[in-house]
N, C-alpha and C positions, 0 to 999 in steps of 0.2 A: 470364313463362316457363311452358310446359307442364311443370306439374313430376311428371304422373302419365306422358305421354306418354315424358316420361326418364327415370324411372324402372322404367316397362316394358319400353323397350331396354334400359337395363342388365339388366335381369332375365334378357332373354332373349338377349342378345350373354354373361350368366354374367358380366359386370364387375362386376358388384354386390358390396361389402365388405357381409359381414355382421357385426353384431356379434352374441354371446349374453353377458349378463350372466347368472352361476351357471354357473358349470360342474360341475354335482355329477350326480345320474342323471337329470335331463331336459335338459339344457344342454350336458352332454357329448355322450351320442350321437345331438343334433340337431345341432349344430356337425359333427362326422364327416361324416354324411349331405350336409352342405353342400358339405364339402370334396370326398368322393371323386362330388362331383356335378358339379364345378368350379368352386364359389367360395373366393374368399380368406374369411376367418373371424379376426376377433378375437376372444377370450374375457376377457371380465369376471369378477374375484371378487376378494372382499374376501380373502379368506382367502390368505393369502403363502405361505403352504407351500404351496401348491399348483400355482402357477408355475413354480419349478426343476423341478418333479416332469416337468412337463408340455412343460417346454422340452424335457426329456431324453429327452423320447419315450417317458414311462412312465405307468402306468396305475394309480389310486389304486382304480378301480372295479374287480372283482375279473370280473367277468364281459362288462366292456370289454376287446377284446384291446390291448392295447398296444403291437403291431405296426401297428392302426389309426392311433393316435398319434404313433408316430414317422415311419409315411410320410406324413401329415399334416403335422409339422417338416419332415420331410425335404425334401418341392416345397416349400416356401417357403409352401405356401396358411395354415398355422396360427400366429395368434401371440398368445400369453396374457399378460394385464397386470393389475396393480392399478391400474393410471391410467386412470381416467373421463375425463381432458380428453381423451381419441380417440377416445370418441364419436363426434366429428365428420367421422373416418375412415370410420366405415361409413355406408352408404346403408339396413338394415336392422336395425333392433335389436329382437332380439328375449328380452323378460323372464323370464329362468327361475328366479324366487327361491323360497324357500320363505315356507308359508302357514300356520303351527302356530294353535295355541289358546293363549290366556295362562291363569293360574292359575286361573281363573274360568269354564274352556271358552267365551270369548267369541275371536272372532277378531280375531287381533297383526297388523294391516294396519300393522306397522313400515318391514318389508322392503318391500313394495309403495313405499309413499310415499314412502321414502328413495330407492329407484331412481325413483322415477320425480322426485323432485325435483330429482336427480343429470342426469338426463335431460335436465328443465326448461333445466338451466344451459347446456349444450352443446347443445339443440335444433336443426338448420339446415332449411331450407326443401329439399323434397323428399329428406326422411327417412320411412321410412315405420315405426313402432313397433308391436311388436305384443307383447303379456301372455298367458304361457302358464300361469303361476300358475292354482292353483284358488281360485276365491274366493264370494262371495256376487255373485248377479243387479245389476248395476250398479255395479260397483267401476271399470271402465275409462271408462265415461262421468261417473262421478261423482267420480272423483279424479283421472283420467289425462287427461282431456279437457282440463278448465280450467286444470290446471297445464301442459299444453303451450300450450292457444289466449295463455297471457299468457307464453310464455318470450319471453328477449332475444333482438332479431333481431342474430344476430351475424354475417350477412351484410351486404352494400351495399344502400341503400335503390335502388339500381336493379336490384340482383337480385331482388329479391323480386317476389309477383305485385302486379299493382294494388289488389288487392283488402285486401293488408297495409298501404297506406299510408294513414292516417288512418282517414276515414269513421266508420260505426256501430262498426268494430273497433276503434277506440281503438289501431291499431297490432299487435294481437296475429294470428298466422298463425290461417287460418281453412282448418280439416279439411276434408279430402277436395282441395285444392287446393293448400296451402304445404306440408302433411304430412298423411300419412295413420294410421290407426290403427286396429287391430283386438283381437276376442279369439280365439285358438285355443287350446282346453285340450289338457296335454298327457295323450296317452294309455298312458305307459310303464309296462310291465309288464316288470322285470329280469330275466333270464335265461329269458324265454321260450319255447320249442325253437320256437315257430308261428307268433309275430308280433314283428315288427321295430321300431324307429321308421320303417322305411320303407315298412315293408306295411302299419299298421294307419292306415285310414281316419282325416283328423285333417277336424275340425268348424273352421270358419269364419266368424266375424261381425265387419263391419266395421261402423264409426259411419257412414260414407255410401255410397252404392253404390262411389262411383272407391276406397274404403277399401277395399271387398271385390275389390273388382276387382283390384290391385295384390298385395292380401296372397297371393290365388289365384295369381296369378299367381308371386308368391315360392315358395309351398308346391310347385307343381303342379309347380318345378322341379326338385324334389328326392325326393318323396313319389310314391308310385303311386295314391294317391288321396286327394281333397279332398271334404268335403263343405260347401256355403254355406247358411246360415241367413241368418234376415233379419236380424239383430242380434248386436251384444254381450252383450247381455240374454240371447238365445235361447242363443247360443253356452254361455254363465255358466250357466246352469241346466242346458243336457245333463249336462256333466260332475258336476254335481249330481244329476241323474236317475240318473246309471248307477253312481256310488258308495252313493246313497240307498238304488235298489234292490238291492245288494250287502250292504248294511249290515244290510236288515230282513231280510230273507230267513237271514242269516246265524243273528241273533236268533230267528229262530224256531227252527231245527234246534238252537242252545245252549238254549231254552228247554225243547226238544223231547228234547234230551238227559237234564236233571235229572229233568226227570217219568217219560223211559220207565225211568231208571234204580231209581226209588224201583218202576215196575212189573215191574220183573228184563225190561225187554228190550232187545233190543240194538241201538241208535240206527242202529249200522254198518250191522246186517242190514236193517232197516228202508228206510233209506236205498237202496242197493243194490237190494232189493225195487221202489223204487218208482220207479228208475231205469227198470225194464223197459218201460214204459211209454211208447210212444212217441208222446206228444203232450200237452201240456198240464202238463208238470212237466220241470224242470230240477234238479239235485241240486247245494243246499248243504250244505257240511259243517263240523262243529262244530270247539271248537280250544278254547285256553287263554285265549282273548283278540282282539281285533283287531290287529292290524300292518301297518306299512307307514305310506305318505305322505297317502292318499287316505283310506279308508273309517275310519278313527277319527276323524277330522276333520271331512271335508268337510260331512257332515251338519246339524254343530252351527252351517256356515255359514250354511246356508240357517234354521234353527231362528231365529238370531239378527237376521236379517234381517225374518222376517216378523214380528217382533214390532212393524216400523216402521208394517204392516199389519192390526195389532191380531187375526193370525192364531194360533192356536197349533197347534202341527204335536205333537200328540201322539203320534201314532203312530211319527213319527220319532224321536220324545227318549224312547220308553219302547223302542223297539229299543236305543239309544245304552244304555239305563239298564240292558238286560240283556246288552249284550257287554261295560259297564265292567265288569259282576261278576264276569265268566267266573274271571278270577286268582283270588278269591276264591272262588269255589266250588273250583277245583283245590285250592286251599289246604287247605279245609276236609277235602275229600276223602284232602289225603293226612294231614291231624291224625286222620279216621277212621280207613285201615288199619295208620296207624302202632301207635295204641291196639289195633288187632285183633292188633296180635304184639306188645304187653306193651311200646310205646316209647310215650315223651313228643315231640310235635314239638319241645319245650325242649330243647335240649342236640343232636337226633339230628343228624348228617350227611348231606344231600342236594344229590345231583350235579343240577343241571340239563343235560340233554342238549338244544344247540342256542340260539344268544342271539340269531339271524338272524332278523325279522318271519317269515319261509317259509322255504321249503326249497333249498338250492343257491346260495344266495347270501350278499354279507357286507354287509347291508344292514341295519341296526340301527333306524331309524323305527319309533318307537312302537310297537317290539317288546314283545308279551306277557310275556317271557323277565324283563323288568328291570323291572315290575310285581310277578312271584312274587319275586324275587330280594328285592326293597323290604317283600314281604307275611311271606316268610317270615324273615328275620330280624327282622322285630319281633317275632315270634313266638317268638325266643330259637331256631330253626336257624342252625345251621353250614353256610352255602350255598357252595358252589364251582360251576365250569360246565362246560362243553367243548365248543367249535364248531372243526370244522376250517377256517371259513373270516373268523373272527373269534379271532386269536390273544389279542389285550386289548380287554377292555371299551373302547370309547371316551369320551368323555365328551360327555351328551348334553344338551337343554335344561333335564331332569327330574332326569337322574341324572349320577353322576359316580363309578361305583364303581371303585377300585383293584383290579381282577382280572386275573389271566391265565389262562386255557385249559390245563386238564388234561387229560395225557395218560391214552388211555382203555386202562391197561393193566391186569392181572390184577390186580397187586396194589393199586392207586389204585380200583377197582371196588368188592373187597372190602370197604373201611374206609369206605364210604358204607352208613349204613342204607337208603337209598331213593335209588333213581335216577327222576327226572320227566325225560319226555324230553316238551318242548316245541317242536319245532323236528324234521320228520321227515328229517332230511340224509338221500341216497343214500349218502351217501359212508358212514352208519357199516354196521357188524358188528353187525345186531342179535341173531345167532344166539350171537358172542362176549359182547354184552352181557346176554344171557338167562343165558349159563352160568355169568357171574362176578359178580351183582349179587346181593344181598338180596332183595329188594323193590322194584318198577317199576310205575309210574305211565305209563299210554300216553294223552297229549291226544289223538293224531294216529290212532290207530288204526294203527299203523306196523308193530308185530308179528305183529298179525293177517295185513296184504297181505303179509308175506313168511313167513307158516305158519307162525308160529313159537305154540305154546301153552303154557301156564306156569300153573303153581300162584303162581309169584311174581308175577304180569302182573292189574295192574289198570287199570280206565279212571277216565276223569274229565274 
């Protein structure tokens, strides 16, 4: 059986079931994308609360509309499960798990390998899988490959191609002909006003050409643009390129920050200044930390990888080493100005304003905000928080703290020796927060873009 030529009619007759395993911020709104494109979509996740949520037509991601969701229930096209034996249902699956670091900043290829071994077991002949996961340079050829070319054929030995029956294959489906397989990393950027999952450009590499060809052909359905690499390999290292150079660039302007600040000048103006410039510079800007899924991670993928290569990427692991400090140097900064008005950091009260990785969203990944939160109460602070779009701390790989979200009224202002605001939300009142605070810590430079000047307003 032409099992690529059937598969690109369904593609294009829109018959194609897809599946997404993860439905969390890369899985959810490429799933959507699929549905109001015209495909039917199943959704994978382990996580059971998640399911009722989603049958109801309701929206766990804050800056996902929800109305997306329920007209998605609503046609019939969406339907969410913890059961992996329906795999077999969809004609595309594609992997949307997360990719963390274990205790050691070494990468937890857990999730990877348990889906994909999930996978392994329900395999059928003209499925085509594709790993959206960010990982290190050869994770889908090197793990996803061989566990699929030996899954069980749990089709009829007369469905299959000839090419699966005995021979050199020992019986195992042989890529780009039984099943195909690719990598496309995902590009989401949450609550973006400019790019979509549907507008931003998504990268391409399949294990054989009929791999790429097929996968293209999946994307190209729903996407307004694809771009094809020769490889998985190629694929696997863009998304490493473009978080890498994220990552250093970022480092430099935090490096850039403590030094111009020890020379009294001002990182912001600077910055700004060399914006004017219209060629040959881009503007990064400094923060309390790194956050989010991507650029505190991914780096350490590639780091760990070429060690296979007896490479060492220094340049990348000393950027890593100066945005891990960032929390710490705010830290330190606000144990200075505390001392400058006669408080001990021991014992004082400090609101953190904002526990969201950025701004506008309830998106808590390896947020900055819960690094200070961890720094400064070893430190003997009384830490509290306030995000309006994070009512309780959630509990994360790292952390698990017991909080909920203060309300930012006169008199809760008041009883805080120092407010850090980490996290530069739209939504707050910073002109209300300037007139009822102490003492203010700005990471974000937040005050400044909205004019506000203060005896009480320091950086860090």
């Amino acid at each position: 059986m032409d099992y690529k030529k059937l598969l690109l009619k369904k593609i294009n007759e829109k018959s194609a079931v897809v599946g997404i395993i993860g439905l969390g911020y890369v899985g959810l709104p490429l799933g959507l994308e699929f549905i109001e494109s015209g495909f039917n979509v199943v959704g994978f996740d382990i996580d059971v609360k998640k399911i009722p949520i989603l049958k109801e037509g309701i929206s766990y991601i804050k800056h996902i509309n929800g109305n997306r969701i329920k007209k998605a229930v609503d046609t019939g096209r969406f339907d969410a499960t913890t059961d992996f034996s329906r795999l077999p249902e969809a004609d595309a699956i594609i992997i949307c798990v997360p990719t963390p670091l274990d205790e050691h900043r070494e990468p937890d290829m857990s999730y990877i390998i348990d889906t994909a071994e999930t996978i392994q077991k329900y395999l059928k002949p003209g499925q085509i899988v594709t790993l959206e996961s960010t990982t290190y340079p050869g994770t889908t050829e090197e793990i996803l490959l061989p566990l699929f070319q030996n899954a069980p054929q749990v089709q009829k030995e007369s469905e299959l191609s000839p090419l699966t029956k005995g021979g050199d294959t020992e019986g195992g489906y042989v890529v780009g002909q039984d099943f195909f397989l690719a990598f496309s990393p995902e590009r989401e950027d949450p609550n973006n006003p400019n790019f979509t999952t549907k507008t931003i450009p998504k990268v391409i590499g399949g294990v054989t050409p009929n791999c790429l060809e097929v996968s293209k052909a999946l994307y190209d359905a729903v996407l307004d643009k694809t771009v094809a690499v020769s490889s998985p390999r190629a694929a696997e290292a863009t998304k490493l390129l473009e978080n890498i150079y994220r990552s250093v660039n970022i480092a430099l302007v935090n490096e850039l920050k403590m030094v111009f600040h020890r020379m009294d000048i001002d990182i912001w103006e600077v910055i700004n200044a060399a914006s004017t410039k219209p060629f040959g510079y881009h503007p990064f800007y400094p923060g309390p930390g790194l956050g989010g899924h991507c650029i505190p991670i991914d780096p350490f993928y590639l780091t760990w990888k070429a060690r296979e290569y007896e490479v060492n990427t220094k340049f990348i692991e000393l950027a890593g080493e100066i945005n891990t400090f960032q929390p710490y140097y705010v830290v330190t900064r606000t144990m200075e100005i505390l001392n400058d008005h006669g408080k001990s950091l021991k014992g004082s009260k400090v609101l953190i304003l904002g526990a969201a990785y950025k701004k506008n969203i309830d998106d808590m990944r390896e947020s900055p905000s819960l690094k200070l939160i961890e720094i400064l109460r070893s430190k003997g602070a009384e830490v509290d928080y306030n995000d309006p779009y994070v009512p309780k701390l959630p509990a994360t790989r790292k952390y698990n703290f017991d909080m909920n979200s203060v309300e930012l009224s006169k008199e809760n202002l008041g009883r805080f020796d120092l407010v850090l605001l980490s996290t530069d939300h739209d939504d707050y009142d910073y002109e209300f927060i300037t007139q009822n605070s102490k003492l203010i810590i700005d990471t974000r430079n937040a005050f400044t873009k909205h004019d506000i000047k203060s005896d009480k307003l320091f950086d860090a």
